[in-house]
C-alpha positions as CSV (number, residue, x, y, z in Angstrom):
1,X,91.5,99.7,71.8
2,X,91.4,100.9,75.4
3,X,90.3,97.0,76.9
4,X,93.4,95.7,74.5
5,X,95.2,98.7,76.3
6,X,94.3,98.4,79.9
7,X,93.9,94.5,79.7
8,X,98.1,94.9,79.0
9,X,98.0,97.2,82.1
10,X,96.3,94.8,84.1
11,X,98.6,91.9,83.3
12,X,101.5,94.0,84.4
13,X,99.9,94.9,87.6
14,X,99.0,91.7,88.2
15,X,102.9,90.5,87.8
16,X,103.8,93.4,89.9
17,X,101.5,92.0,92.4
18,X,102.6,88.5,92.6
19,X,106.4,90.0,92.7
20,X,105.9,91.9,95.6
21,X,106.4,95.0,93.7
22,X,105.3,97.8,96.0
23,X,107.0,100.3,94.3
24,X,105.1,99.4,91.0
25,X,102.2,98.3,92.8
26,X,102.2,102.5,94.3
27,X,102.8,103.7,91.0
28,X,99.7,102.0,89.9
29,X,97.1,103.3,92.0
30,X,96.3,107.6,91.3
31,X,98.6,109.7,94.0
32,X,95.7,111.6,95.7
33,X,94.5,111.7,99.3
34,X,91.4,111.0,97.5
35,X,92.3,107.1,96.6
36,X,90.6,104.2,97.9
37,X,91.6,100.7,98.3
38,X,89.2,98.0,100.4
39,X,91.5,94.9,101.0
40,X,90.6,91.3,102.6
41,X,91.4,92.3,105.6
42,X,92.4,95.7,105.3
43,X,91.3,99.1,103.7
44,X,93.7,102.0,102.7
45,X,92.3,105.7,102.1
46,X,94.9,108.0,100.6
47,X,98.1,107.2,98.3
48,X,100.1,107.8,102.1
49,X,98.2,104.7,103.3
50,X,98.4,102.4,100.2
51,X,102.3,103.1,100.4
52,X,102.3,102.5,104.0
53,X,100.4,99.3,103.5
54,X,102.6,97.9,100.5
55,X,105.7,98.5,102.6
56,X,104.4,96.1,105.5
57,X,102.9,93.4,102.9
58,X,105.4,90.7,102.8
59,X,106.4,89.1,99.4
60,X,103.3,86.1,99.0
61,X,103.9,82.8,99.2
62,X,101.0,81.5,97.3
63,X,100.2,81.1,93.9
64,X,97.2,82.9,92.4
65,X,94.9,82.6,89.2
66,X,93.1,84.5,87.5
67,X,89.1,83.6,86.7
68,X,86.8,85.4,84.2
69,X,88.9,88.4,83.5
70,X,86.2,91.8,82.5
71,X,87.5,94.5,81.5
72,X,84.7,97.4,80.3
73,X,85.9,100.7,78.7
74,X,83.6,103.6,79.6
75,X,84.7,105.9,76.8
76,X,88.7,106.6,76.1
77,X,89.7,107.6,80.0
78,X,87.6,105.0,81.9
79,X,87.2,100.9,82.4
80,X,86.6,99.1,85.0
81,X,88.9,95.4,85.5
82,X,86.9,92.9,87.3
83,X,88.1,89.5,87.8
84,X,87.6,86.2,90.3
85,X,90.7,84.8,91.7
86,X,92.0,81.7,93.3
87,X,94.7,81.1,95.7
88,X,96.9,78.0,96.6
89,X,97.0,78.9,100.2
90,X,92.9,78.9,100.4
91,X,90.1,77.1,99.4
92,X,88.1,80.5,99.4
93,X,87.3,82.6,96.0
94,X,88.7,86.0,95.8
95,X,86.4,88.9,93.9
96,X,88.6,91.6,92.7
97,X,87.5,95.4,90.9
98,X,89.6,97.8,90.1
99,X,88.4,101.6,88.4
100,X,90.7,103.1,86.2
101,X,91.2,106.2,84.9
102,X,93.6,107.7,82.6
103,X,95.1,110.8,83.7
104,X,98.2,112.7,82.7
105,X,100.4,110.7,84.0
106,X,98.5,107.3,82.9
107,X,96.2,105.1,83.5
108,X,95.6,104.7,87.3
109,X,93.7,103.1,89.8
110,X,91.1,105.6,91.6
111,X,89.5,103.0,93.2
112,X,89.9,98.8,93.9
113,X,88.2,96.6,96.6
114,X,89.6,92.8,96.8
115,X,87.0,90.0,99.0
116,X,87.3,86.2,99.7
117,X,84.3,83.7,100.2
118,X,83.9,80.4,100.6
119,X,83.1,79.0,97.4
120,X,81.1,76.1,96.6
């Protein structure tokens, strides 16, 4: 029940994402100084950060898919979403993770870290 769950989650984040949603993207990711997300080419420690960030990412203008999509519950208030991504603006693979956690307010991020490579 949680994958089902946070799989949905995940989907939406991942249409927030491709929208340019930084107000969604924000609400996703846990408000707390303690936060941390590791970027391509970028890292953001804090919710302040990650809202700074999201307001100076422009809207993409790529196309991106989704590759072998893992999502592992760790008992009702944990999973971890793990996927490989490609882009139409790249040849390289992306690698993406994301820790969830459900707290009060809903499942959040605590923690996500995004990489490219070449690729085969």
């Amino acid at each position: 029940a949680v994958v089902k769950e946070l799989t949905a989650i995940f989907e939406a984040y991942e249409a927030a994402l491709m929208r340019n949603d930084a107000q969604a993207l924000n609400d996703y990711f846990w408000n707390d100084p303690r936060v941390t997300r590791y970027g391509i080419a970028d890292r953001q420690l804090g919710h302040a950060e990650l809202v700074a960030y999201r307001a100076s990412v422009p809207a993409p203008n790529f196309t991106r898919a989704l590759h072998d999509v893992r999502i592992t519950a760790f008992g009702p208030d944990m999973a971890v979403a793990m996927c490989e991504f490609t882009r139409s603006d790249t040849p390289l693979r992306g690698f993406q993770t994301q820790t969830w956690v459900r707290m009060p307010e809903g499942w959040k991020i605590v923690s996500a870290h995004v990489s490219m490579i070449p690729w085969p």
